[in-house]
C-alpha positions as CSV (number, residue, x, y, z in Angstrom):
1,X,0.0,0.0,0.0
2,X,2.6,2.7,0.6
3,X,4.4,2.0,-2.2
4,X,1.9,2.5,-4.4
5,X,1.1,5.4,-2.4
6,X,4.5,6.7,-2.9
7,X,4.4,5.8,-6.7
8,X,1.1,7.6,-7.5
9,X,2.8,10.9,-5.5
10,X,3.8,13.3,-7.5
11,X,6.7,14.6,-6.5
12,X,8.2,18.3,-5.6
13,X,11.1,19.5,-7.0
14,X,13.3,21.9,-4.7
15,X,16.7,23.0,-6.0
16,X,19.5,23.6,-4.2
17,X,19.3,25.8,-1.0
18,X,15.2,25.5,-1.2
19,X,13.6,24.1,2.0
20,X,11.3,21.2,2.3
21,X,10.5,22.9,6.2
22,X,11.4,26.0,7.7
23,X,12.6,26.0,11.2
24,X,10.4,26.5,14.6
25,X,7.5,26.1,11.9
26,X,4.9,23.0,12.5
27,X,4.2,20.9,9.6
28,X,1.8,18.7,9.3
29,X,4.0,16.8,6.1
30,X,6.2,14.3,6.2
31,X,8.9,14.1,2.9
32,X,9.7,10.9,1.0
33,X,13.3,11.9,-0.4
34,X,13.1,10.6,-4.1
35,X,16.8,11.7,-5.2
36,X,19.0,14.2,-3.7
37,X,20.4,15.1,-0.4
38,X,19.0,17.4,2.4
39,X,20.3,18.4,5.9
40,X,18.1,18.7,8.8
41,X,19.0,21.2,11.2
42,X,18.0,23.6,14.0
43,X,18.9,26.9,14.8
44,X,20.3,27.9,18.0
45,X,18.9,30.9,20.4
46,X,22.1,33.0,18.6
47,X,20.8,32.0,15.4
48,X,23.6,29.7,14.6
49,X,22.9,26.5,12.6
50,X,23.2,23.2,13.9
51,X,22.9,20.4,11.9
52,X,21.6,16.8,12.8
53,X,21.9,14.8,9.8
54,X,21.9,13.8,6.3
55,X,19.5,12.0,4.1
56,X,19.1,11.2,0.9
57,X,17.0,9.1,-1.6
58,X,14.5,6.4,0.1
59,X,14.8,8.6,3.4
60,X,12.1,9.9,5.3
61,X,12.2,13.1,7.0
62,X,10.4,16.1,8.6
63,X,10.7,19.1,10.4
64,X,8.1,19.4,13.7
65,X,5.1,17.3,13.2
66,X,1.5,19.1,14.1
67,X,-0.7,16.4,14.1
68,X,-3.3,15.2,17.4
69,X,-2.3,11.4,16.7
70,X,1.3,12.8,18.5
71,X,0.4,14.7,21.8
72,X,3.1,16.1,23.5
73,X,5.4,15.6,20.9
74,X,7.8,17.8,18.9
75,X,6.7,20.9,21.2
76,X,10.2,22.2,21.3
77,X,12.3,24.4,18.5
78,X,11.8,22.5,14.8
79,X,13.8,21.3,12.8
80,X,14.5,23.0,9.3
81,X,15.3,20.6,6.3
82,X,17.3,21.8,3.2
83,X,18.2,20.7,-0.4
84,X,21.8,20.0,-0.3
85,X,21.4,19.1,-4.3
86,X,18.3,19.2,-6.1
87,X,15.9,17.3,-4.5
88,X,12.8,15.7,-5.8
89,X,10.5,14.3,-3.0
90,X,6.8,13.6,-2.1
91,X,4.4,14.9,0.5
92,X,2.7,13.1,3.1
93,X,0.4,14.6,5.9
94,X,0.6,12.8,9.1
95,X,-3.0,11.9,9.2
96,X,-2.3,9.7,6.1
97,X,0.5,8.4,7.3
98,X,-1.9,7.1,10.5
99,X,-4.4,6.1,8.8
100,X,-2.4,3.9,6.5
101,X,-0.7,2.7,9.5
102,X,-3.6,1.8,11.0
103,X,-5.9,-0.2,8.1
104,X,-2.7,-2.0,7.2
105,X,-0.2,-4.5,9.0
106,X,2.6,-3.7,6.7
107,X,2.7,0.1,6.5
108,X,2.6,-0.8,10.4
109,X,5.5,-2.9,10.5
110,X,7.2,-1.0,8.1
111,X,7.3,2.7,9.9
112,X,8.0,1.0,13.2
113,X,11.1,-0.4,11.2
114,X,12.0,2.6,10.1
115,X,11.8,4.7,13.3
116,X,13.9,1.8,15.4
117,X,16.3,2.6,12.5
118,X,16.2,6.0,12.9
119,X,16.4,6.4,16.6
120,X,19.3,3.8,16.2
121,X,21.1,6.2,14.1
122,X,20.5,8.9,16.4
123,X,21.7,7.1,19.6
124,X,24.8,6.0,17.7
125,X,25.6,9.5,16.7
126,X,25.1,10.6,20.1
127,X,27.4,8.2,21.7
128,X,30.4,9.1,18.9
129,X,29.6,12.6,20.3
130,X,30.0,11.6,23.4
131,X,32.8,8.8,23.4
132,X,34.8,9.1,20.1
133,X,37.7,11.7,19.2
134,X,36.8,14.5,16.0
135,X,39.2,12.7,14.1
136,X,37.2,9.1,14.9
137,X,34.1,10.9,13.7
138,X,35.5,12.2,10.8
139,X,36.9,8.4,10.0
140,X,34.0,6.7,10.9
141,X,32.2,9.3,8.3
142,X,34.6,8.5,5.1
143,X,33.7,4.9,5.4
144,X,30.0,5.6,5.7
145,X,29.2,8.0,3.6
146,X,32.0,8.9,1.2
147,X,30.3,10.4,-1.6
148,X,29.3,12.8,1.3
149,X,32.4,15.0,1.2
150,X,31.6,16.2,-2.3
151,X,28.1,16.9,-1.7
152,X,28.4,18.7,1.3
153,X,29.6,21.8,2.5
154,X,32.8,21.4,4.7
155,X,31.9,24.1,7.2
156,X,28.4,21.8,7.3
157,X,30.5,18.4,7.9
158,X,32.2,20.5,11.1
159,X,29.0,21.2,12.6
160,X,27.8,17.8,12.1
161,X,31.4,16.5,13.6
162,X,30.8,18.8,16.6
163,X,34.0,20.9,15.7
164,X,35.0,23.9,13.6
165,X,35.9,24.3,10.7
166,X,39.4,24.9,11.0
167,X,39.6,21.5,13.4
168,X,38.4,19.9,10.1
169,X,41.1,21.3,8.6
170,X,43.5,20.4,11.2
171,X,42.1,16.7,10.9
172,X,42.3,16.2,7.2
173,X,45.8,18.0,6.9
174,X,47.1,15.2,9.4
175,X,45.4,12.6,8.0
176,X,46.6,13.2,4.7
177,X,50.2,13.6,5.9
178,X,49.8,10.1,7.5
179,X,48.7,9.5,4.1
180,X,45.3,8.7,5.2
């Protein structure tokens, strides 16, 4: 059922540096991520950006859902999602989403699936934050996501790491003088 669902979507087209969601702004849509590659991020009480991750095609993402099936979620600051590349993806309201959920076992099975997966990914990235050096983060982000490095703003890869951007640059310059 949601694939056809997803199939029959038509999707939008955002170009580079367009937003699928706009920070501390509830939506009540949820993106399927076609092709491309956008960031989600949050902005901080200065106004600086933070980001919290990168996805690309076959991803799901959102910024601050509205929807009454949630209470008491996603009260707090939203998240903001941008094109990193052009970006083709498809809408979903919430509601849908539910309702889907509800009348069959598999959408079910698969959006539990997917949000184990995703809160997976965000513990994991939480305990590199927490237990692994900048230059292990930076490592462990070559092997996973290579392609990333040309698709992605440096100065965006820092605030991902937790660092600056001249610590990225400390880390690559030693890394490739240990020919890394």
């Amino acid at each position: 059922m949601l694939r056809t669902q997803i199939a029959n979507r038509p999707p939008e087209h955002f170009a580079k540096g367009m937003h699928l969601a706009v920070p501390d702004r509830r939506e009540s849509r949820v993106w399927y991520l076609h092709d491309g590659l956008v960031r989600l991020y949050s902005l901080g009480e200065d106004g600086r950006e933070h980001n919290h991750g990168f996805h690309g095609a076959g991803d799901w993402v959102h910024g601050r859902l509205a929807s009454s099936a949630l209470p008491g979620c996603c009260d707090g600051g939203a998240l903001g999602v941008e094109a990193l590349q052009p970006t083709r993806a498809a809408a979903f309201r919430i509601d849908e989403l539910d309702a889907w959920r509800q009348a069959d076992p598999a959408v079910a099975q698969f959006l539990l699936t997917t949000l184990m997966a995703l809160t997976a990914e965000r513990l994991e990235r939480e305990a590199a934050l927490l237990t692994r050096s900048p230059e292990q983060r930076y490592i462990a982000l070559l092997e996973r996501h290579p392609a990333m490095l040309d698709a992605v703003p440096l100065q965006q890869i820092a605030g991902w790491l937790g660092i600056t951007p001249v610590a990225l640059s400390r880390i690559r310059r030693r890394l490739r003088e240990r020919g890394g």
